[in-house]
N, C-alpha and C positions, 0 to 999 in steps of 0.2 A: 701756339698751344702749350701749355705749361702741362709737364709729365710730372704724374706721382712718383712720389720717394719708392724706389725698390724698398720691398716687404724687407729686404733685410735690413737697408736700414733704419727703416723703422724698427722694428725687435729692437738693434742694438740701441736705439736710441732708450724705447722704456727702460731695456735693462741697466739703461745707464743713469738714469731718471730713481728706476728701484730702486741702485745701492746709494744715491745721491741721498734719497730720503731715509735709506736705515743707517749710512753715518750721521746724519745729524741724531736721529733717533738715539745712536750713541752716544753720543758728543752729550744730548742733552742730560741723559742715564749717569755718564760717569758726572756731570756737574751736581746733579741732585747727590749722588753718593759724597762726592768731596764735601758739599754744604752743609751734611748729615756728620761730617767729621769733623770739621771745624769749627761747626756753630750747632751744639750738640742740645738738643732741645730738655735736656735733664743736669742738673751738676753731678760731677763724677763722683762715685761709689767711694768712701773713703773705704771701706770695709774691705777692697779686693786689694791683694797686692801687700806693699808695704804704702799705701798710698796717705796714710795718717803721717806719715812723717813725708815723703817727697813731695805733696803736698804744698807743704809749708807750715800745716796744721797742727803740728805738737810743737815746731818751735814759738809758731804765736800764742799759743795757747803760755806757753811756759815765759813769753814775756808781758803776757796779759794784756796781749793785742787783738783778743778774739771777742764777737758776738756770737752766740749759739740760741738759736730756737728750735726747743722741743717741742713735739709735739707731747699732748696727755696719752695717759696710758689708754687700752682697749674702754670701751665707754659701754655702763651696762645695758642702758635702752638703745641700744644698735647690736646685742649678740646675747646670743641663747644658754653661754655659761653663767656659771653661779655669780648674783652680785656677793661687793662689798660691804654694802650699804645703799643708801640710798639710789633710786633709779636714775639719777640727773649724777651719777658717778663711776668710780669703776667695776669690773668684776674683779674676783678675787687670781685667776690668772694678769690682770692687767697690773693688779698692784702689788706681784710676787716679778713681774717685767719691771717695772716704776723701781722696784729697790736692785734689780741687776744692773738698771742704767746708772742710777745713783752712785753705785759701788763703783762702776768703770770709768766716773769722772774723778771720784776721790782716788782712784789709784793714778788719775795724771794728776791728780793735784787742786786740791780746793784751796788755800789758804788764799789766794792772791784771786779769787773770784765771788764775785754777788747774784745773789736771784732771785727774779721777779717772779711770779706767777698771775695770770689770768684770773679773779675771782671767780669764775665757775666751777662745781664741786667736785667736777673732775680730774680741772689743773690742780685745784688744791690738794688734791687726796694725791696725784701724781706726786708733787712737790715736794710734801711730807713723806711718804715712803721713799723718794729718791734722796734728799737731802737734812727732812726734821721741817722747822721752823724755818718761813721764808718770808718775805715781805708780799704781800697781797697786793696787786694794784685795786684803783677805786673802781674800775669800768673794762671789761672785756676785749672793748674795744680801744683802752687808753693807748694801746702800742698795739694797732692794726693799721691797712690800708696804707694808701699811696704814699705818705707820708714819712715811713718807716725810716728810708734813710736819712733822714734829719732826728730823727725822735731818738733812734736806738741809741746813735751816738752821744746824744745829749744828757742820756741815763747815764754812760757809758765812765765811771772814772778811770782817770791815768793810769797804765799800770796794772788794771785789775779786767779780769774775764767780767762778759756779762751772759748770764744766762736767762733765759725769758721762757719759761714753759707757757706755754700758749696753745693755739688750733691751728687747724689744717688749713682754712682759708687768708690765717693771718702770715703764716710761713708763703703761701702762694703770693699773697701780696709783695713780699717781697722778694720772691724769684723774680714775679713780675717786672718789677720796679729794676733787678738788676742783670736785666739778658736773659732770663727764662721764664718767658711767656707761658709755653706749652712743655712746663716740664711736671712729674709725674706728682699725683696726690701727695704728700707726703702720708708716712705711715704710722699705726703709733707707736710713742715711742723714739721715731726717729729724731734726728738732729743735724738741722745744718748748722755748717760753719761757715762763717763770715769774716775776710781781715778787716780790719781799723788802719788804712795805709797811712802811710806817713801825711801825705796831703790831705788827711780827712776822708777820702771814698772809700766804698765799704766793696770789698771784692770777692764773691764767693766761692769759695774754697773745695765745698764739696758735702755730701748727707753720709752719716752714718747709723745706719740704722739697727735698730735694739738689738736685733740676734747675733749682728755681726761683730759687736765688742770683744769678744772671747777672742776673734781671729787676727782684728787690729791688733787689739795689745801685746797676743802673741808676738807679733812682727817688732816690738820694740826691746 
């Protein structure tokens, strides 16, 4: 006749069962945290820290190793302040933004950089209050989508920054395309940075976006 297990060791068995499944429980908590550190589902903040320069991002910029897309300033038919013009454009807050970003690129330096803009009337009106006179692409879409890292570079001359004001789904496209699937809207305004590495691969560097300029270039 086969005798049941004493009651107690049963107990110490579940109890021992219980902490068996809340360490893995752990195990699994601290993997998702470290994965969340490692493989950070947004490119880092240039704007916190001194991080425009440790980076690596004001050196490339200054040997005209950078791609950068901005996005267009605040867009009038999506918000309830005053436009500028037309409703397929900016308000008059987005295009008093568009000339503070403008300013905090010529204070690192335009001479050794080119810029495209999006024909839409919102990159355009962005483009002109950030920089004046810019080149227009033919099509919205002529530097969006999967593509990006073949195309940017191919804009892109030796030696010289390339600047692309653009939208929000074309910037995503190329998060996408380089490790950042699920990383955040870009804002407007904003601006990723992109290196040109020696082998050709385009390696993203990090977004700095519009309000934070004041506190980057402080840091320099």
């Amino acid at each position: 006749m086969i005798q049941a297990k004493p009651r107690a060791d049963r107990g110490l068995a579940k109890t021992l069962r219980q902490l068996w499944l809340r360490f893995i429980a752990l195990i699994a908590l601290c993997l998702l945290v470290m994965g969340a550190m490692l493989w950070p589902t947004s490119p880092q903040d240039l704007g916190a820290d001194n991080r425009l320069v440790t980076s690596g991002a004001l050196a490339a910029w200054r040997s005209g190793n950078l791609i950068v897309l901005v996005r267009h300033a605040e867009r009038c038919d999506r918000s309830s302040n005053p436009c500028l013009g037309p409703a397929d454009g900016l308000t008059r807050s987005g295009s008093v933004s568009a000339a503070t970003v403008g300013s905090a690129f010529r204070t690192l330096g335009m001479s050794h950089s080119d810029v495209l803009s999006s024909p839409t009337t919102r990159t355009v009106q962005t483009s002109q209050f950030m920089f004046g006179d810019v080149h227009v692409l033919p099509d919205r879409l002529t530097l969006c989508g999967a593509t990006l890292t073949h195309d940017l570079p191919a804009r892109k001359v030796a030696g010289r920054n390339l600047l692309l004001v653009t939208h929000s789904e074309c910037i995503g496209d190329l998060e996408r395309v380089l490790g950042y699937p699920h990383a955040d809207g870009a804002e407007y305004g904003s601006s990723l940075f992109v290196q040109v590495r020696s082998n050709g691969k385009l390696k993203v560097l990090g977004v700095l976006n519009s309000q934070d300029w004041a506190t980057a270039l402080g840091h320099l």
